[in-house]
N, C-alpha and C positions, 0 to 999 in steps of 0.2 A: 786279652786278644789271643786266637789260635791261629797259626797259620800250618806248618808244617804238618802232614800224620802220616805215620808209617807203623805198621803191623809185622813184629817179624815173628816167626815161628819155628827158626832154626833151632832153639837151644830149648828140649825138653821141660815142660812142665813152663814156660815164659809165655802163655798167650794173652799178651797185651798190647793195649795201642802207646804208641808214645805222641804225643801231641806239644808241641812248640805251642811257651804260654808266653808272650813278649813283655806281658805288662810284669810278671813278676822272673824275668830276667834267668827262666826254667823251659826245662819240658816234663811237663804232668806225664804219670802213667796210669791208665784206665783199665781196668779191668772191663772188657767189652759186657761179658755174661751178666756181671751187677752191676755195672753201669757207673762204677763207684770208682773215685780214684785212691791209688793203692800206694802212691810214692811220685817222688819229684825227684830234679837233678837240676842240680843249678848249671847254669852257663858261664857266669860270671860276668858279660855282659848283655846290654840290652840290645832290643829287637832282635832273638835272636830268631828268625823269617822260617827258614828251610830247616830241614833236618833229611840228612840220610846215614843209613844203619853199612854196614860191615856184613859181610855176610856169615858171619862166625854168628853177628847178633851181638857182641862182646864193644862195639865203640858204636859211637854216635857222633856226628859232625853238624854243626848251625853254623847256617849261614846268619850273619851279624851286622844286619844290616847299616844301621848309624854309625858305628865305630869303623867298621870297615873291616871286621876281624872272622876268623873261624874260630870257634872251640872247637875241642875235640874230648868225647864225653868215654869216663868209663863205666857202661850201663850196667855191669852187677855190681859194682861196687858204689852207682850212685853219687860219683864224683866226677868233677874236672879234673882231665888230667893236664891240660895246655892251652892257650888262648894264642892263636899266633896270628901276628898285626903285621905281615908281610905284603897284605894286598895294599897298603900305601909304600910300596918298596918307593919308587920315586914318580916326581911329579909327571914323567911322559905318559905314565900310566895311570896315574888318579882319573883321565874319563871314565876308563871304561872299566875299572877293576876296585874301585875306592867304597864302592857299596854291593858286596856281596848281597846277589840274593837265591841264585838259582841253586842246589847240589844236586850231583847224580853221581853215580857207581857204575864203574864198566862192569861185565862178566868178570873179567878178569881181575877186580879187585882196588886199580887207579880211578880216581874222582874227581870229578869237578870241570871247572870252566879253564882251570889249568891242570895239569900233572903232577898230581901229589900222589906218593905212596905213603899208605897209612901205618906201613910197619915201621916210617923213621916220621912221618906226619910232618915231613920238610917239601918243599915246592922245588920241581925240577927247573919246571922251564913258565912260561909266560905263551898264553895265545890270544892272541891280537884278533879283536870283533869288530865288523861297525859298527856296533854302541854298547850300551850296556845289556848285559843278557840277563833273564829273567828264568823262566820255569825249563829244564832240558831232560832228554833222553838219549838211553844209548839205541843203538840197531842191536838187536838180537845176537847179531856175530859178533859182535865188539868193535865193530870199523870204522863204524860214524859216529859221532856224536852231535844229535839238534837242539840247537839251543835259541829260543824267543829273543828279539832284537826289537823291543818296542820303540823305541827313537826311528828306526827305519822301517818302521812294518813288515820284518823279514823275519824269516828265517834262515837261522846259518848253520851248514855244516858242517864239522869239522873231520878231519881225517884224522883220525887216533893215529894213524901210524908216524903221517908229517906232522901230525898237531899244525894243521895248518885249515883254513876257512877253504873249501874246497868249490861251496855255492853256497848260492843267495837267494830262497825263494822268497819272491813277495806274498804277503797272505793280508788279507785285512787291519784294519786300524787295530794298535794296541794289542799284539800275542801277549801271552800272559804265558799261559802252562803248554808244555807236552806231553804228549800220552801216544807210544806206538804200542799197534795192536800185537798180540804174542804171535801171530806167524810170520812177523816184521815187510808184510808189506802195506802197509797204510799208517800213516800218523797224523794224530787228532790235534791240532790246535786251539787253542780258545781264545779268542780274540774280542777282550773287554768292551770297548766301547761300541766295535757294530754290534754284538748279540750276535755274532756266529762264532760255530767250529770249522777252522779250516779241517778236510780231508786231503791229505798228500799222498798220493802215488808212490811207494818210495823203489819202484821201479823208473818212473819216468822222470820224478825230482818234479812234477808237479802237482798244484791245486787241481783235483778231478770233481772236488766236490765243497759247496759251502752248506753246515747243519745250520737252521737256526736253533739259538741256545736264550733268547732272549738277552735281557741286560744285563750287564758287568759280570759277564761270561769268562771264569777264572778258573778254579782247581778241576780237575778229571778224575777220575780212576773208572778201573773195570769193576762190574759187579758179578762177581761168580751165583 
């Protein structure tokens, strides 16, 4: 099973996809042009769901979904360098933080559904959702971060600066991923069981528009 794929091109002569492989407890690397794959990296746990890169290009982070954990990947060298099982810190917090599945990268280098810096790969702080969050992104300037709330049909935003839920927008049954556009005003939603894409406003903080996408309407990206 694939879930995660990310393409990075920062570090000379590296153009490959890395693709999150769950059943074999990895993320495969593909060489796009042959189509072949060229190398693996273990996680060292399973479902490992999400992946996102570093902007050096140099780490990798899975989200880990069963066990409740992150790894944290060192991509030239092809190893784990850390598995860390903090997201069961304690029981107030098993709702909503017990099964990672979302990551993302600010501009600025901090990630995820909490505050982690990658250069100590220890958790600052804790941010509080109504439910479990799923697929997210940042805003262009680093300000906000949107993060899927499928138990509430929402969307939540957080304010990188308070690390705090700032709004709530409702969007169709089951969001799944985020995807905002690169002049950061509009973000696409996918919303699984209707078969639509919410479009968000992200001047106005609302729904302006629903795509249909058909059924079980899940990952995004842009196609250049």
């Amino acid at each position: 099973m694939g879930s995660g794929l990310t393409s990075p091109s920062l570090i000379p002569g590296r153009n490959v996809l890395y693709v999150t492989t769950e059943l074999d407890n990895s993320v495969t690397i593909i060489n796009p042009k042959t189509r072949k794959i060229v190398g693996s990296i273990p996680t060292g746990q399973p479902q490992s769901h999400m992946l996102v890169l570093s902007h050096d290009g140099r780490r990798g982070y899975t989200a880990n979904v069963g066990p409740g954990t992150v790894s944290v990947l060192d991509l030239v060298s092809k190893k784990t360098i850390t598995v860390h099982s903090d997201f069961q810190r304690d029981a107030a917090h098993l709702d909503l933080q017990r099964r990672p599945l979302g990551l993302h990268r600010r501009p600025d280098e901090t990630a995820t559904r909490r505050h982690r810096y990658p250069a100590t790969n220890k958790v600052k702080t804790w941010v509080p959702l109504p439910g479990t969050g799923y697929g997210s992104a940042p805003t262009p300037d680093g300000r906000f971060l949107l993060i899927a709330v499928p138990p509430t049909n929402q969307v939540a935003v957080v304010d990188l600066t308070s690390l705090q839920v700032v709004r709530k927008i409702d969007v169709p049954a089951a969001p799944q991923e985020v995807l905002i556009r690169p002049d950061g005003k509009v973000a696409y939603v996918s919303c699984s069981t209707s078969g639509k894409v919410a479009a968000i406003d992200l001047a106005q903080w609302k729904v302006q528009n629903l795509i249909a996408a058909g059924n079980f309407a899940d990952g995004l990206a842009w196609a250049k």
